[in-house]
VEXRO-871004 format. One line per field, with one value per residue (C-alpha): z, y, x; residue number from 1. Coordinates in Angstrom, 2 decimals. Example, Ala and Ser with C-alpha at 12.3 -4.5 7.8 and 13.67 -1.06 7.14 Angstrom:
<tibas>
pz: c(7.80_7.14)
py: c(-4.50_-1.06)
px: c(12.30_13.67)
num: c(1_2)
</tibas>
This chain:
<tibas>
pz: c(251.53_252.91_249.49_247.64_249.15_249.52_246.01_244.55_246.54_246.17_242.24_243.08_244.85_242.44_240.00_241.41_242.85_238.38_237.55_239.96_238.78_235.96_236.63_238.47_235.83_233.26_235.32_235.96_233.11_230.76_227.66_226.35_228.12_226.22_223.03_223.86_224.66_221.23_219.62_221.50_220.37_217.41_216.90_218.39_215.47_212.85_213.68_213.40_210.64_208.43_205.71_207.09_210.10_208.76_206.70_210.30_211.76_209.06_209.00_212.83_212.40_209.57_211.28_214.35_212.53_210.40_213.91_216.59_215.36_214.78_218.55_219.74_218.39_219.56_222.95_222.60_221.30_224.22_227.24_225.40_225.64_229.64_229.83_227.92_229.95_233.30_235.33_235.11_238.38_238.71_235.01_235.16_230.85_230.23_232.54_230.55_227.26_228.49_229.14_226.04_224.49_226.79_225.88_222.06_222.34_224.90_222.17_219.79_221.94_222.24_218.80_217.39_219.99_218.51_215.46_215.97_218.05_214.88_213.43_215.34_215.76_211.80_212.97_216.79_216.15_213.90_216.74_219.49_217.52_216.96_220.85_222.04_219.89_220.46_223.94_223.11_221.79_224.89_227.30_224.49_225.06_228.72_229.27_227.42_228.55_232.35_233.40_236.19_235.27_237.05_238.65_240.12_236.61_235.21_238.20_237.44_233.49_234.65_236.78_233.89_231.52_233.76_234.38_230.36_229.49_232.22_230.80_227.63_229.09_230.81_227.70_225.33_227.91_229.74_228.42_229.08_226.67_226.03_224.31_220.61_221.34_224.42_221.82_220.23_224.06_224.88_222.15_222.61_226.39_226.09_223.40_225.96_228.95_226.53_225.75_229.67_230.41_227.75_228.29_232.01_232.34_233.68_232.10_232.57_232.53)
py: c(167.79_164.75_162.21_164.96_165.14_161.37_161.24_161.84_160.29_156.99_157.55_158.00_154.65_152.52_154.32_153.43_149.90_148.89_150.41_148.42_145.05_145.77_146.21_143.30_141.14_142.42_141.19_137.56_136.57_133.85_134.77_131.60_132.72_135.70_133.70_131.56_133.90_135.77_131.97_131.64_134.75_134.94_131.14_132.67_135.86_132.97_131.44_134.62_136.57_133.62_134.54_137.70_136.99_136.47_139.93_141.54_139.57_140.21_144.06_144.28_142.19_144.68_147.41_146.14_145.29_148.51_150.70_148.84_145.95_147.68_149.25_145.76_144.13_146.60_145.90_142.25_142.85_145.16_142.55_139.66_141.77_141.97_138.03_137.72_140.38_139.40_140.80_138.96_138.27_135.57_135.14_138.63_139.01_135.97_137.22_140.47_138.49_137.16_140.58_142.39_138.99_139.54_143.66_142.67_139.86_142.69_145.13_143.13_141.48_145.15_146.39_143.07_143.73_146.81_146.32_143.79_146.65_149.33_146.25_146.35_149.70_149.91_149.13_150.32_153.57_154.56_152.11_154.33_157.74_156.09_155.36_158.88_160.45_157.94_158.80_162.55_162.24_159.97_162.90_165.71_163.94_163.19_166.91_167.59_164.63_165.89_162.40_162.66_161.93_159.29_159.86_156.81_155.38_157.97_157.25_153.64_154.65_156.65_153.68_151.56_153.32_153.97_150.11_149.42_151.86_150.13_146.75_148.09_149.02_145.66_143.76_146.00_145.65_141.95_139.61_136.39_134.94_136.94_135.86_136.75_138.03_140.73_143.60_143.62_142.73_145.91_147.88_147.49_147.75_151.63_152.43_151.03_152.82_155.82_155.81_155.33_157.95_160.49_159.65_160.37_163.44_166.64_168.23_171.80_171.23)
px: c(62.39_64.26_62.60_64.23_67.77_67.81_67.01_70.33_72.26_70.21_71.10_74.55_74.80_73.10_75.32_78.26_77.14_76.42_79.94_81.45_79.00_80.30_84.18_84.10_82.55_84.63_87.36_86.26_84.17_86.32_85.66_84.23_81.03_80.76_81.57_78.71_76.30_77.50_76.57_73.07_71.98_72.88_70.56_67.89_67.68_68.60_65.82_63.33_65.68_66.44_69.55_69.46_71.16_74.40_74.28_73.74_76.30_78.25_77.95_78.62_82.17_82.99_82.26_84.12_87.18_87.29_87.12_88.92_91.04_93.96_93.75_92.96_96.08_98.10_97.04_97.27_101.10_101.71_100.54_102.36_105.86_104.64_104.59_108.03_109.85_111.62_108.34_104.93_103.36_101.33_100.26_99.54_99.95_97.97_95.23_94.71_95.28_92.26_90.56_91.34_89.37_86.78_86.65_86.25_83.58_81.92_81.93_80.75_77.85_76.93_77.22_75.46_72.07_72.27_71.97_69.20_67.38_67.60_65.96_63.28_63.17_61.64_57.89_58.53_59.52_56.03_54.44_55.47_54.20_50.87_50.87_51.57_49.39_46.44_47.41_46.98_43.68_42.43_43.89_41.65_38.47_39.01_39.45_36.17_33.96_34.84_36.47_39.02_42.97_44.25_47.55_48.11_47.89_50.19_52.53_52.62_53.14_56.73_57.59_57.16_58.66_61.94_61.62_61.57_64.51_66.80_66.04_66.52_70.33_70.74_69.46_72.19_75.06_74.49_76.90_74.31_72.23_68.99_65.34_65.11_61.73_62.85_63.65_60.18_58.64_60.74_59.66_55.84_56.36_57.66_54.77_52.15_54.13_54.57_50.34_49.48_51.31_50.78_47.00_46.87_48.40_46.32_44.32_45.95_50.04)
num: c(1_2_3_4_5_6_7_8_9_10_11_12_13_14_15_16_17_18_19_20_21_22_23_24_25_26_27_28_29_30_31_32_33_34_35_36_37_38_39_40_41_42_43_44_45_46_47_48_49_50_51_52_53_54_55_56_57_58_59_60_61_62_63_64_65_66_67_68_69_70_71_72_73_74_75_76_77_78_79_80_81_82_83_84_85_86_87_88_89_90_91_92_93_94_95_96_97_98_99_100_101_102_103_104_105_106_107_108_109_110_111_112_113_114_115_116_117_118_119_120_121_122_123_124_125_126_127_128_129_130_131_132_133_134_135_136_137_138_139_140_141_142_143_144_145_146_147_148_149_150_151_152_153_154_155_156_157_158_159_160_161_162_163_164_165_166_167_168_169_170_171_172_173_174_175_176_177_178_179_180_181_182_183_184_185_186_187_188_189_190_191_192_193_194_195_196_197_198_199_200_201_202_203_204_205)
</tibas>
């Protein structure tokens, strides 16, 4: 009873603990290191991806411009008029110049991972079906070939997966440069998580 009221509220302060993480590097971060990280990246998918880098890179600046530049300059032309007006404390209009950069380059970090993960999503997603239902079969014969489930095994498969998914997260939202290779790593990591756990669950749900 006390795991499961604890429970919550142990969500509730990680929760609140990445929100702030984040807030707080939104709000210190230069934007060149975005910018860089943006660069490093996007050598690392050259590198695998070839010519077709620059069509993803391409389609995610599009789409970026076509949704959210027009919001973006209007917020850039509404801190400028701060920094010209007879109030700006401390820099304060050249420091958000500064974060409305950052907010863009964020956005586009994100939407460019993304992109790369549909990518790889092509083979993981028929990957990841072959994986559960392998995993289904292994849990049909278990049941009739009177093995014993394991549940630490299928324990260790939820931790995993839950472990997997939040990388997943941090990989989409960090704004440091990441591997070229984590997507696919991530990919096959929730189809063997997926299979372990499909595999191990009882016999009689």
């Amino acid at each position: 009873m006390n795991t499961a009221r604890r429970d919550p509220a142990a969500t509730t302060v990680v929760v609140v603990a990445l929100l702030l993480g984040i807030a707080a590097v939104w709000a210190l971060i230069p934007p060149a290191a975005i910018r860089s990280a943006w660069v490093a990246e996007r050598a690392g998918v050259y590198a695998m991806a070839g010519a077709g880098e620059a069509v993803l890179f391409g389609r995610t600046r599009d789409d970026l411009e076509a949704a959210l530049a027009g919001d973006f300059r209007e917020w850039l032309g509404d801190v400028r008029a701060i920094g010209q007006g007879p109030w700006d404390p401390a820099g304060f209009a050249e420091w958000m110049q500064g974060r409305v950069v950052v907010t863009w380059l964020w956005v586009g970090l994100v939407a460019y991972r993304l992109q790369v993960l549909m990518g790889w999503l092509l083979p993981g997603i028929p990957l990841t079906m072959a994986a559960y239902l392998d995993g289904q079969l292994v849990r049909e014969i278990r049941k009739h070939a009177f093995v014993a489930q394991s549940p630490m095994r299928h324990s260790l498969a939820v931790r995993v997966l839950w472990i997997v998914l939040i990388g997943l997260v941090a990989w989409l939202v960090v704004p440091l440069p990441m591997p070229a290779l984590l997507p696919p790593a991530l990919v096959l990591a929730i189809a063997q998580a997926l299979w372990l756990w499909v595999s191990n669950l009882q016999k009689r749900l």
